[in-house]
C-alpha positions in Angstrom: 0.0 0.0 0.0 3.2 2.3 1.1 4.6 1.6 -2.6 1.4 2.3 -4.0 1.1 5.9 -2.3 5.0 6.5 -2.9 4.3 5.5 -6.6 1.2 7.7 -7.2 3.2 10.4 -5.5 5.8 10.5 -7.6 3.5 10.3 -10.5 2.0 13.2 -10.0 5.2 15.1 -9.7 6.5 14.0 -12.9 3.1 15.0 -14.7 3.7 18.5 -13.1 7.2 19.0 -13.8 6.4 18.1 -17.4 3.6 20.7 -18.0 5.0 23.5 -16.3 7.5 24.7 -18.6 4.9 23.8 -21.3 2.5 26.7 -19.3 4.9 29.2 -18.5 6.1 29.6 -22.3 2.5 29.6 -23.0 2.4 32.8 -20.3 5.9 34.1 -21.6 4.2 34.7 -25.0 0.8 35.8 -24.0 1.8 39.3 -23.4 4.2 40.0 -26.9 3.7 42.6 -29.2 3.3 41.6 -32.7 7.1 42.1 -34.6 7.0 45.1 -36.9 8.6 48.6 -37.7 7.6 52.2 -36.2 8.6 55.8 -36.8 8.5 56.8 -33.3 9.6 61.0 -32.4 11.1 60.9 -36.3 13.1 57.9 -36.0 12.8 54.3 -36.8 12.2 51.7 -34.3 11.7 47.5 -35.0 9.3 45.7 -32.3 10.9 42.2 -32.6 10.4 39.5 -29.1 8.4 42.1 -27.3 11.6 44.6 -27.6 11.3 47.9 -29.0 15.0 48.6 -30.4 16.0 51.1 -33.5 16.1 50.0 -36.8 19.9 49.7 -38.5 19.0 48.7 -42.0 16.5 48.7 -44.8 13.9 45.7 -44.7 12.3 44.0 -47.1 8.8 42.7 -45.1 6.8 39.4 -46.7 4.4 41.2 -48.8 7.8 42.4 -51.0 7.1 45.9 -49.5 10.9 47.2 -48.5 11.0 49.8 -45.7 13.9 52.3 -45.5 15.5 53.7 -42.7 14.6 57.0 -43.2 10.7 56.1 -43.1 9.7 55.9 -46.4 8.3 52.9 -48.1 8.3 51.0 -51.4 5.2 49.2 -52.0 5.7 45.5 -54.5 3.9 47.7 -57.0 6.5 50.4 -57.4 4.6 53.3 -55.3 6.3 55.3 -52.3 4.9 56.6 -49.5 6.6 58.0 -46.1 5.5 56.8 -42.6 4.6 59.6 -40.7 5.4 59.6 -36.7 3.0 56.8 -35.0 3.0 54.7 -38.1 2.8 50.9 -37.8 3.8 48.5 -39.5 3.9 44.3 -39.1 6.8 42.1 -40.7 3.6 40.8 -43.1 3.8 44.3 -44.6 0.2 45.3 -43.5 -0.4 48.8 -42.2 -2.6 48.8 -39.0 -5.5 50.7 -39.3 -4.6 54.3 -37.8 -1.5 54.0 -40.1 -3.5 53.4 -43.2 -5.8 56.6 -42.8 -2.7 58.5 -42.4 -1.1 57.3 -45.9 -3.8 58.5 -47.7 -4.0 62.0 -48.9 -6.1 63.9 -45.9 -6.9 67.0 -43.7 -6.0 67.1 -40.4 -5.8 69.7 -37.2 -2.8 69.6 -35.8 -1.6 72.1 -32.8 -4.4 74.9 -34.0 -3.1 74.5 -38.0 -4.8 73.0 -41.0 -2.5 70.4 -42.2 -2.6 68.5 -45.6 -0.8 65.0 -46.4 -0.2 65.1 -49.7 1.9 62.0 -51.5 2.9 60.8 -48.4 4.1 64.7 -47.3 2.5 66.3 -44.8 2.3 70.2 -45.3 0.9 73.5 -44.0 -2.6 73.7 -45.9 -2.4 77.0 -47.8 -6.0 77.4 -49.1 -9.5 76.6 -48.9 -10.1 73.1 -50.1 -13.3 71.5 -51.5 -13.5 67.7 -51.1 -15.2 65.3 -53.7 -18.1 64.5 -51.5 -18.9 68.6 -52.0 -17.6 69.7 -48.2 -15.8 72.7 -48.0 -12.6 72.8 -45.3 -11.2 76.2 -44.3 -7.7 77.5 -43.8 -9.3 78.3 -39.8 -10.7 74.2 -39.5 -14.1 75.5 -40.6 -15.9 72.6 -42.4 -19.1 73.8 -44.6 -21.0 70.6 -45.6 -22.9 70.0 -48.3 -26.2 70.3 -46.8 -25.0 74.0 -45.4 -24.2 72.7 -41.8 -21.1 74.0 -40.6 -18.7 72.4 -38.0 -15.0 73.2 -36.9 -12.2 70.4 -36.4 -10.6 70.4 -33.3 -7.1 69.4 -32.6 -6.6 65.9 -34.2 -9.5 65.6 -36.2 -8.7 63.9 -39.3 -10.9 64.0 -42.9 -9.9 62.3 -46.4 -10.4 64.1 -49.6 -13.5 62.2 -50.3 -14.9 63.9 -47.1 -15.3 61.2 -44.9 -14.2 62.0 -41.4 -12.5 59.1 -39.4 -14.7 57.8 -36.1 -12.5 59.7 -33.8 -13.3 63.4 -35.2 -16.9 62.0 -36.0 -17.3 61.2 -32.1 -15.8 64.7 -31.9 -17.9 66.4 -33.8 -21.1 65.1 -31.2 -22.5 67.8 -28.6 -20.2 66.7 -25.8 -18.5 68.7 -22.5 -14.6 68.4 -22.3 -11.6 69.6 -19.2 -9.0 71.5 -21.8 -6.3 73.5 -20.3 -7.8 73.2 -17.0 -11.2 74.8 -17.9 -14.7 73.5 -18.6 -15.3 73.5 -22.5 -18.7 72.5 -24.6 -19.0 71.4 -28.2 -22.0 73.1 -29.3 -23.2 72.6 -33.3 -20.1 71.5 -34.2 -18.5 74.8 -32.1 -16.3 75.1 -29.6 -17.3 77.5 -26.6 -16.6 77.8 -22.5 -19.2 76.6 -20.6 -21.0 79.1 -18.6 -23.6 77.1 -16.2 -23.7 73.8 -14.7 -25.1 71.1 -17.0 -27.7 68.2 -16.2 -27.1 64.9 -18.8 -29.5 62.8 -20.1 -28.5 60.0 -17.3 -29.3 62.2 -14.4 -25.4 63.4 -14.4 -24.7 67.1 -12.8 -21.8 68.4 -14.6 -20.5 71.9 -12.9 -18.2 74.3 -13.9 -15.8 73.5 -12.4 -15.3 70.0 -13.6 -17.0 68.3 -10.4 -19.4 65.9 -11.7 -21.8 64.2 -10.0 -23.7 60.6 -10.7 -27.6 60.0 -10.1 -26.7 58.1 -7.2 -24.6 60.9 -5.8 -21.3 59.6 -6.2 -18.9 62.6 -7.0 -16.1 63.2 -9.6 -13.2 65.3 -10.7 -13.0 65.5 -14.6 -9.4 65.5 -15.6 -8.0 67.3 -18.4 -8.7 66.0 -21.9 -12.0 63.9 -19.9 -14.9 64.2 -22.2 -18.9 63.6 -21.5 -21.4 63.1 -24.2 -24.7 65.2 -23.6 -26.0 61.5 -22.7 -23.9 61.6 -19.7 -21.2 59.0 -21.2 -17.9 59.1 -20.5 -15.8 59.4 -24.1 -12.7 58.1 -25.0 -10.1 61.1 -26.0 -8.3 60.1 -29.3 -5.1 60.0 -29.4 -2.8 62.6 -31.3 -1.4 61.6 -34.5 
């Protein structure tokens, strides 16, 4: 019975010692990043085994698409295009999806100013530009629709040539209260204006002037700056600067 128990015993160690190493590689590899290239503050860094290092050569990625180390890129097809700062890029040769909105020719606001990415190039936008959809962007980040209804792009707000907005400046664009700079803001009718009075949401949220909002059930909150509240009373998600 002793040899029995001793047997089973040992047993169940050598089952465990066997499956470990098996689980923690399994754990190891959970948390990786996906191997690619990034222009990161105007330089170019490689992601490869979780470890962001810079990149010291050209690469040629599996699609046939060969990135340089300055940033630019030559497609299989014979086309060029330069990554612009935040850019992704996997070893597969596949843009991720911020990435691919930014290669494309497009307006965007960017600290105040009207930009343009033109060919890859981003430049200071010198006129006012009509888009194929029949939208009219301004030198100021006024946008005229084509149905008359004017809005203005706020900092990061991104719209191709066809007129289509991405869902980050469309979510903008919504009635919403924001903390900027330290002070209480409202996006009005697609303007931007201080907010003068204490606001009751949808939800039964108070929103004060001072950034203090407080819940239907009383609970009480400090908005922090770049927080922003839908008119429904939902919290939105700031996007991030390009």
């Amino acid at each position: 019975m002793i040899n029995k128990l001793k047997f089973a015993t040992l047993a169940s160690v050598l089952c465990l010692s066997l499956a470990t190493p098996a689980f923690s590689q399994e754990k190891m590899k959970a948390p990786m990043m996906m191997d690619g290239v990034m222009m990161k503050d105007g330089k170019m860094m490689m992601m490869k085994d979780g470890k962001m290092i810079a990149m010291d050569k050209d690469m040629m990625m599996a699609n046939g698409s060969k990135v340089m180390m300055d940033g630019s890129v030559m497609m299989k097809d014979g086309s060029k295009m330069m990554m612009a700062d935040g850019m992704m890029m996997g070893m597969d040769g596949m843009m991720m999806k911020d990435a691919m909105m930014m290669m494309k020719d497009h307006l965007m606001m960017k600290d105040g100013k009207m930009m343009m990415m033109k060919d890859g190039k981003m430049m200071a936008m010198d006129k006012d530009m009509m888009m194929s959809d029949g939208s009219k962007a301004m030198m100021d980040g006024t946008m005229m629709m084509k149905d008359g209804t004017k809005s203005m792009m706020v900092d990061g707000m991104m719209m191709g040539m066809d007129g289509m907005m991405t869902k980050d400046a469309m979510m903008m664009m919504k009635d919403h209260v924001m903390m900027k700079d330290g002070k209480m803001m409202m996006m009005k009718d697609g303007k931007m204006m201080a907010m003068d009075k204490d606001m009751m949401m949808e939800n039964g949220t108070k929103m004060m002037m001072d950034g203090t909002m407080m819940t239907k059930d009383g609970t009480k909150m400090m908005m922090k700056d770049g927080d922003m509240m839908s008119m429904e009373g939902s919290k939105m998600m700031m996007p991030a600067k390009k």
